[in-house]
N, C-alpha and C positions, 0 to 999 in steps of 0.2 A: 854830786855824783854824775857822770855820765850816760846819756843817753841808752837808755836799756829797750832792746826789741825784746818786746813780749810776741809769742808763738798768734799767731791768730787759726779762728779757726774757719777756713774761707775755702773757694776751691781756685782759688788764683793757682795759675800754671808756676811752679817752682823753676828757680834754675839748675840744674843738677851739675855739682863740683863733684870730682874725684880722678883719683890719679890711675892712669893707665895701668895691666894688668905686668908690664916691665918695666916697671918703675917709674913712667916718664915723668912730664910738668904735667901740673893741674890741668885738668880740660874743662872746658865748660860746655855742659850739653843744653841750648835752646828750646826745650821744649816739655811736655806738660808730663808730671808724675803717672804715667801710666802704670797698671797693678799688672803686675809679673802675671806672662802668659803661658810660663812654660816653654820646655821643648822637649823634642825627643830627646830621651837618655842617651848617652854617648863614653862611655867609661873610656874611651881614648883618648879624651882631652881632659881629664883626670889623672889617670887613674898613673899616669911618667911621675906624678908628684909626690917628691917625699920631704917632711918638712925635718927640717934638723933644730933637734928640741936645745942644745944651747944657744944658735942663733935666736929664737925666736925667743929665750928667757934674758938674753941680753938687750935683745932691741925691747923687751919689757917692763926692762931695769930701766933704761935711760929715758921712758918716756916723761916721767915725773922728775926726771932732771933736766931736761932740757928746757921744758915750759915750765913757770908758774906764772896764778895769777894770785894778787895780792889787792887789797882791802876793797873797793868800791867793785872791782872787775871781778875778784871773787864774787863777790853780794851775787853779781848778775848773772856768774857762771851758775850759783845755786839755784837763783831763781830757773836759769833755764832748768836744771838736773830737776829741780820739783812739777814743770809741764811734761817730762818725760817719765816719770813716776808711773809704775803698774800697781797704784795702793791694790795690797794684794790680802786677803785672810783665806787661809786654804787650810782647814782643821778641825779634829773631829768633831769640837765643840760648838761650830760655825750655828749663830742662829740667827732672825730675820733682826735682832736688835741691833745685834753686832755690824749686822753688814750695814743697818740705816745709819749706825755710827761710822764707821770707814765711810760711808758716800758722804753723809755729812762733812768728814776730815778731807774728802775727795774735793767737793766744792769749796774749803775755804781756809786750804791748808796751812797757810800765815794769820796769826793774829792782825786785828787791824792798826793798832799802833804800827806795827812794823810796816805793812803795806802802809801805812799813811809818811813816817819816817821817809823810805824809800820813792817815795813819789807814785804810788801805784793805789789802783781804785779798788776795794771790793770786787768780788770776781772776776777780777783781773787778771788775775792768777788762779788754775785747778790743775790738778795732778792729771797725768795723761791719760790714765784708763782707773778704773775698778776691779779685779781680778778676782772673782769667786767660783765657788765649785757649779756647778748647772741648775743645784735646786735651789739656789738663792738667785739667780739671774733675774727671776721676776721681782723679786723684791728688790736687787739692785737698780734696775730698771725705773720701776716707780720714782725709787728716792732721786736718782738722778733726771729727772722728766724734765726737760726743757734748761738742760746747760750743756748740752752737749758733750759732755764727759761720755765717752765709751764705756760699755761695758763690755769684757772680755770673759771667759770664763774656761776655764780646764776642761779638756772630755779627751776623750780615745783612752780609759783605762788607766789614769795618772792616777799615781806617776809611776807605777811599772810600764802599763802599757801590752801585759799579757790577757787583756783579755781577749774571746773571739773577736775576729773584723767586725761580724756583721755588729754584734752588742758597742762597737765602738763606734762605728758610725752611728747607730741608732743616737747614739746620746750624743754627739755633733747636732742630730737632727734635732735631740730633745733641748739643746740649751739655745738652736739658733730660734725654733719655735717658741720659747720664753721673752728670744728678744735681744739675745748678745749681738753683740758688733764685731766682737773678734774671737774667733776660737784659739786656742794654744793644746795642741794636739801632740802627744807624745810618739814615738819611732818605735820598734823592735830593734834594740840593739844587736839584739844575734845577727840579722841581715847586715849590721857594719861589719860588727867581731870575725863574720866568715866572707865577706866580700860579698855577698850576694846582693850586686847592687839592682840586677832586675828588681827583688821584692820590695826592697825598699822603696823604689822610686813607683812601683804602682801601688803598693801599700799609701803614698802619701798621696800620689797622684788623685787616688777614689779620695781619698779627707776631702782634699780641696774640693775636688766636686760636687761633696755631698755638705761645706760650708757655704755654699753659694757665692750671695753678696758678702757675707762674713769673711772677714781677711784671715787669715792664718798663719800664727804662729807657731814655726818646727821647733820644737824643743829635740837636741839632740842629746841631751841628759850625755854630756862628753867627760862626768865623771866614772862614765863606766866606758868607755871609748879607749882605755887605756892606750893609745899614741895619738898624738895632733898630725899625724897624719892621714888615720883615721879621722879625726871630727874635718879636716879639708875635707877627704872623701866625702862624707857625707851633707858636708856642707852643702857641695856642689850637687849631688844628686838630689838635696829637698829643694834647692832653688831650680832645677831643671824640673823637678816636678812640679814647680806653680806655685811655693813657699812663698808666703808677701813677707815672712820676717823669717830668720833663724836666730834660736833661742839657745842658750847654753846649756840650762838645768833647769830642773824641777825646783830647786832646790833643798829636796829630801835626800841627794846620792850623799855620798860620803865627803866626795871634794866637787864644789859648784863652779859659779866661774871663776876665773883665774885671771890675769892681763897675759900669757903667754895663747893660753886658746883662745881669747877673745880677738889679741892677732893675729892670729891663722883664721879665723872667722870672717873679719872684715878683709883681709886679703882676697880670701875664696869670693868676698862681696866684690869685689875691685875685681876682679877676675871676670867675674859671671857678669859686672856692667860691660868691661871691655867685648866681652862675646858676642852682647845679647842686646846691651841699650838699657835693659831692665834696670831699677834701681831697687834693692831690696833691704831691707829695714835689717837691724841689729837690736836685742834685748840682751844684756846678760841678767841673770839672777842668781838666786841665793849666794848669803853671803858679803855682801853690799850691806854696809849698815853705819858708816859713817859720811859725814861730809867729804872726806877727805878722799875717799871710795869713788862717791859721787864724781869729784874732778877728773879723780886717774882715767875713767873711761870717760868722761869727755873729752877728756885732753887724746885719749887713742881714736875716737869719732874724728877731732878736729883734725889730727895727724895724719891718720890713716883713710879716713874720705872724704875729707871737707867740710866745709863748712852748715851746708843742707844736712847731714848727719846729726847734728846738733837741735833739730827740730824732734817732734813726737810724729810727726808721719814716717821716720824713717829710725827711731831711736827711742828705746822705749828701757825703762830699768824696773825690776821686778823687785820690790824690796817692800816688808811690811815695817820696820823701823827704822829705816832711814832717816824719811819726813823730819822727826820728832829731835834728830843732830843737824840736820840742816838748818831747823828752825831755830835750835840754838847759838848756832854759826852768825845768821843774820842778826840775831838780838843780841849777841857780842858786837857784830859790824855795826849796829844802829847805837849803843849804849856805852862798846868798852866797856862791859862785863861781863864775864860767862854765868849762866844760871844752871840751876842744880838741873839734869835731866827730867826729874819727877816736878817740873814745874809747866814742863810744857805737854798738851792733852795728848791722848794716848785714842786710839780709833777706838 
């Protein structure tokens, strides 16, 4: 098998690849991941855009036709998809056992036969974040103590997101006080649905501020968004408001992510670099649950911004049964045989 880069987890300055906001050749920008500063809102350099939902369901269609990769490069495409992993339990039943199992599944997400088959050592490989509601943060916390595994956790109201500001932020404050690393904070879609992008963009403006060093993920919940040219719009106003990722769904709306929003998503990213310099992270969720899943958006990461996209600083997928088809992918690549689903551990 071929040389596989495994993700580290260091503060070495990246190169940052991605293609100009008119199409051009790749650029390559010389210098270190700095965390989105923001700018003033500007609905002008928006707000002419209007996306045309066939083009962007065709250039969707072709993406998984143009590339594949196939047996060892697949293996390695997985493995990258499993460092980008948001192992995620967000449910009413959530309790402190459950989540020590997801962290557990967090740090050692491949069997060791397989890591050992594939050339790869023990904690070689962990899934890119943990993803629980706020009152589990501490117990996530603990279970992950000293692997570096992120922990993330939902607040502002998810996943509606009606509740008052101030009760939303309060619990921003309550889950980064527990100890998360990343918050994933939900939007008022009415401020899309009727334009009013002032409130939006100071609605998310205060999140950020009130996450501190906690990074933040906008969830634009764009199955209630009904046009892609809304979730652009909005795109662009959470990353002008200081957005370190934009997110697609909760994964509770009706329709999650899609590979047509998810390009209107990363364009608006390719956009807001050309602007600004900023590089800003992509998660899609709900709705992801196979390998095959897994590829389509990296192969639109690799297409659509490069190759630095393909990391967990800048690429994150939010899936709580993915893992568990990935893992069966690699134990076909390692064995040449597929195993029943119910044989591989569940978090």
């Amino acid at each position: 098998m071929g040389e596989m880069r495994v993700a580290e987890k260091s503060s070495a300055k990246p190169t940052a690849t991605a293609r100009t906001a008119s199409g051009g050749e790749l650029v390559a920008l010389d210098q270190p991941h700095h965390r989105n500063e923001g700018m003033a809102l500007k609905p002008d350099l928006f707000r002419h855009v209007e996306v045309n939902l066939s083009a962007a369901q065709r250039r969707a269609t072709t993406l998984t036709t143009r590339r594949t990769v196939k047996k060892q490069w697949q293996a390695a495409w997985l493995i990258k998809a499993i460092q980008a992993i948001d192992l995620t339990t967000l449910v009413g039943d959530d309790t402190p056992g459950r989540v020590k199992r997801l962290c557990a599944k967090a740090r050692s997400p491949l069997r060791h036969d397989l890591l050992a088959a594939m050339g790869l050592e023990p904690g070689e490989v962990t899934t890119g974040a943990v993803c629980v509601y706020p009152t589990m943060v501490a117990t996530a916390v603990k279970a992950l103590d000293g692997t570096g595994i992120p922990v993330a956790s939902v607040a502002t109201g998810f996943p509606a997101g009606l509740t008052p500001l101030k009760d939303r932020l309060d619990e921003i404050r309550y889950a980064v006080g527990e100890g998360a690393d990343e918050i994933d904070i939900v939007i008022t879609r009415a401020h899309v649905l009727t334009g009013n992008w002032t409130a939006l963009y100071d609605e998310i403006a205060e999140m950020r501020e009130t996450c501190g060093a906690a990074h933040m993920k906008t969830i634009l919940a764009t199955g209630d968004l009904k046009t892609l040219t809304n979730v652009y719009h909005a795109s662009m106003v959470a990353m002008m408001a200081g957005a370190d990722f934009i997110k697609t769904s909760t994964g509770m709306e009706a329709v999650n992510a899609t590979l047509p929003v998810s390009l209107v998503m990363t364009r608006a990213i390719r956009d807001y670099l050309d602007l600004t310099g900023y590089r800003i992270g992509f998660k899609p969720a709900g709705g992801l649950r196979t390998a095959k899943d897994a590829l389509a958006w990296l192969i639109l990461m690799k297409e659509e911004l490069g190759r630095d996209w393909l990391e967990p600083d800048l690429f994150r997928i939010g899936a709580s049964s993915l893992l568990a088809d990935i893992e069966r992918q690699i134990e076909h690549y390692v064995t040449g045989r597929y195993s029943a689903a119910n044989r591989h551990a569940m978090a």
